[in-house]
C-alpha positions in Angstrom: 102.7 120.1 106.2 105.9 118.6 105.4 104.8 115.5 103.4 103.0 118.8 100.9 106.1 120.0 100.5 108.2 117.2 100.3 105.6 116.3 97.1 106.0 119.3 95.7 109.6 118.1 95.1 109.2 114.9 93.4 108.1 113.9 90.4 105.0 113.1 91.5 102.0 114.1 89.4 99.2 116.6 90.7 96.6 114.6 89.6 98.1 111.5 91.5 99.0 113.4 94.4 95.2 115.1 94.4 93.3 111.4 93.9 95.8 109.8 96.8 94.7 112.6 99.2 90.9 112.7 98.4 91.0 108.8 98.8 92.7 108.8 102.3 91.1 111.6 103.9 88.0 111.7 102.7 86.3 108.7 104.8 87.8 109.9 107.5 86.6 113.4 106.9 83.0 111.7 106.0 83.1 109.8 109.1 83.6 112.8 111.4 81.0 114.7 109.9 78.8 111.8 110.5 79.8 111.1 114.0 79.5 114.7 115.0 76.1 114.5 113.6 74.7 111.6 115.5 76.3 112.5 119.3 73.0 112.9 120.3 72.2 108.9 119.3 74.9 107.0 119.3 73.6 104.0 118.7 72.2 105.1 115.2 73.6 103.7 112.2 75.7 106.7 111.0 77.3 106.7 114.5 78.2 102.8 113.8 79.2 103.5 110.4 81.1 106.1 111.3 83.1 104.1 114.3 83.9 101.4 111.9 85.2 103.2 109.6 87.1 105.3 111.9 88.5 101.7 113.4 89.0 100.1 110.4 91.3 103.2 108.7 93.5 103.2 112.3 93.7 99.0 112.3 94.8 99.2 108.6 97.0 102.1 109.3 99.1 100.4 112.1 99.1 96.9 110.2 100.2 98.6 107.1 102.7 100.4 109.5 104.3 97.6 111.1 104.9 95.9 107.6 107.2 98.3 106.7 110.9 97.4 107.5 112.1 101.1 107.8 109.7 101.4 110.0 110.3 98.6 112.3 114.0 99.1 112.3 113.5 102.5 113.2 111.3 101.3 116.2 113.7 99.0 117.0 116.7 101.6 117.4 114.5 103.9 119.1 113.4 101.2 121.7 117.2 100.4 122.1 118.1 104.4 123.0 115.1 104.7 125.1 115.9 101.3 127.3 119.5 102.5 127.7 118.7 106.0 129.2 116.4 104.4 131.5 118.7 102.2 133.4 118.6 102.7 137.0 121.8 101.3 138.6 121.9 98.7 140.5 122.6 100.3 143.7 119.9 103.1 143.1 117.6 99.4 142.9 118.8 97.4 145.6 119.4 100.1 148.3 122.9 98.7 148.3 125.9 101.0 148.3 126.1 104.7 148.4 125.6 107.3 145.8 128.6 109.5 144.3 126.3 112.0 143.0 
Protein backbone atom coordinates (compact mmCIF):
# COMPACT_ATOMS: atom_id res chain seq x y z
CA UNK A 1 0.00 0.00 0.00
CA UNK A 2 0.95 3.56 -0.12
CA UNK A 3 1.96 4.09 3.59
CA UNK A 4 4.81 0.86 2.39
CA UNK A 5 6.01 2.92 0.04
CA UNK A 6 5.84 6.12 1.37
CA UNK A 7 8.24 4.30 4.40
CA UNK A 8 10.36 3.06 2.10
CA UNK A 9 11.25 6.81 1.52
CA UNK A 10 12.03 7.98 4.86
CA UNK A 11 14.52 7.47 7.06
CA UNK A 12 12.74 5.29 8.95
CA UNK A 13 14.56 2.10 10.15
CA UNK A 14 13.38 -1.53 9.10
CA UNK A 15 13.54 -2.78 12.29
CA UNK A 16 11.22 0.18 13.58
CA UNK A 17 9.02 0.06 10.71
CA UNK A 18 8.88 -4.15 11.18
CA UNK A 19 8.07 -3.81 15.30
CA UNK A 20 5.40 -0.82 14.50
CA UNK A 21 3.57 -3.13 12.10
CA UNK A 22 3.70 -6.49 14.04
CA UNK A 23 2.41 -4.38 17.13
CA UNK A 24 -0.66 -2.85 15.25
CA UNK A 25 -1.79 -5.69 13.29
CA UNK A 26 -1.12 -8.40 15.02
CA UNK A 27 -4.12 -8.32 17.72
CA UNK A 28 -6.16 -7.58 15.21
CA UNK A 29 -4.93 -10.39 13.11
CA UNK A 30 -5.11 -12.62 16.45
CA UNK A 31 -8.47 -11.51 17.11
CA UNK A 32 -9.90 -12.58 13.75
CA UNK A 33 -8.40 -15.74 13.85
CA UNK A 34 -10.03 -16.20 17.11
CA UNK A 35 -13.44 -14.91 16.24
CA UNK A 36 -13.54 -16.91 13.13
CA UNK A 37 -12.83 -19.84 15.33
CA UNK A 38 -15.54 -19.47 17.83
CA UNK A 39 -18.71 -18.53 15.23
CA UNK A 40 -20.11 -21.51 16.19
CA UNK A 41 -20.25 -20.21 20.24
CA UNK A 42 -20.32 -16.85 20.42
CA UNK A 43 -20.63 -16.47 23.77
CA UNK A 44 -17.23 -18.29 24.54
CA UNK A 45 -14.48 -16.46 25.83
CA UNK A 46 -12.26 -16.21 22.67
CA UNK A 47 -15.37 -14.80 20.97
CA UNK A 48 -15.49 -12.03 23.90
CA UNK A 49 -11.86 -11.56 23.83
CA UNK A 50 -11.78 -11.26 20.50
CA UNK A 51 -14.84 -8.46 20.36
CA UNK A 52 -13.02 -6.48 22.91
CA UNK A 53 -10.24 -6.27 21.37
CA UNK A 54 -11.58 -5.69 18.14
CA UNK A 55 -13.67 -2.67 19.95
CA UNK A 56 -11.11 -1.43 21.90
CA UNK A 57 -8.37 -1.04 18.72
CA UNK A 58 -11.41 0.88 16.65
CA UNK A 59 -12.36 3.19 20.03
CA UNK A 60 -8.63 3.97 20.36
CA UNK A 61 -8.19 4.41 16.72
CA UNK A 62 -10.92 7.16 16.28
CA UNK A 63 -10.01 8.85 19.74
CA UNK A 64 -6.42 8.86 18.73
CA UNK A 65 -7.88 10.18 15.24
CA UNK A 66 -9.81 12.96 16.37
CA UNK A 67 -6.80 14.34 18.46
CA UNK A 68 -4.93 15.04 15.63
CA UNK A 69 -5.31 18.66 14.39
CA UNK A 70 -4.54 17.88 10.67
CA UNK A 71 -6.94 15.65 10.92
CA UNK A 72 -9.75 17.65 12.33
CA UNK A 73 -8.97 20.64 10.10
CA UNK A 74 -9.14 18.50 7.26
CA UNK A 75 -12.66 17.22 8.44
CA UNK A 76 -13.60 20.51 8.90
CA UNK A 77 -12.81 21.71 5.23
CA UNK A 78 -14.22 18.72 3.88
CA UNK A 79 -17.54 19.22 5.88
CA UNK A 80 -17.49 22.89 4.61
CA UNK A 81 -17.28 21.66 0.60
CA UNK A 82 -19.71 18.95 1.19
CA UNK A 83 -22.52 21.42 2.99
CA UNK A 84 -22.04 23.87 0.11
CA UNK A 85 -22.70 21.48 -2.77
CA UNK A 86 -25.66 20.36 -1.08
CA UNK A 87 -27.67 23.45 -0.90
CA UNK A 88 -31.00 23.24 -2.25
CA UNK A 89 -32.32 26.74 -3.15
CA UNK A 90 -34.75 28.25 -1.58
CA UNK A 91 -37.31 28.03 -4.16
CA UNK A 92 -36.55 24.23 -5.03
CA UNK A 93 -37.60 24.16 -0.83
CA UNK A 94 -40.44 26.26 -0.45
CA UNK A 95 -42.27 25.49 -3.85
CA UNK A 96 -42.06 29.20 -4.38
CA UNK A 97 -40.97 30.58 -7.72
CA UNK A 98 -40.20 28.85 -10.91
CA UNK A 99 -37.10 27.09 -12.07
CA UNK A 100 -34.68 28.53 -14.83
CA UNK A 101 -33.21 25.19 -15.39
Amino acid sequence: NAVNYAVGLTRVPVLVFALGTAIGTAPRAFAYTALGGTLGDLTSWQSVAAVTVLVVMGAAGLWLGGRDPELRAALRRRRARGTRRRAVPAEAVTGEGERAD
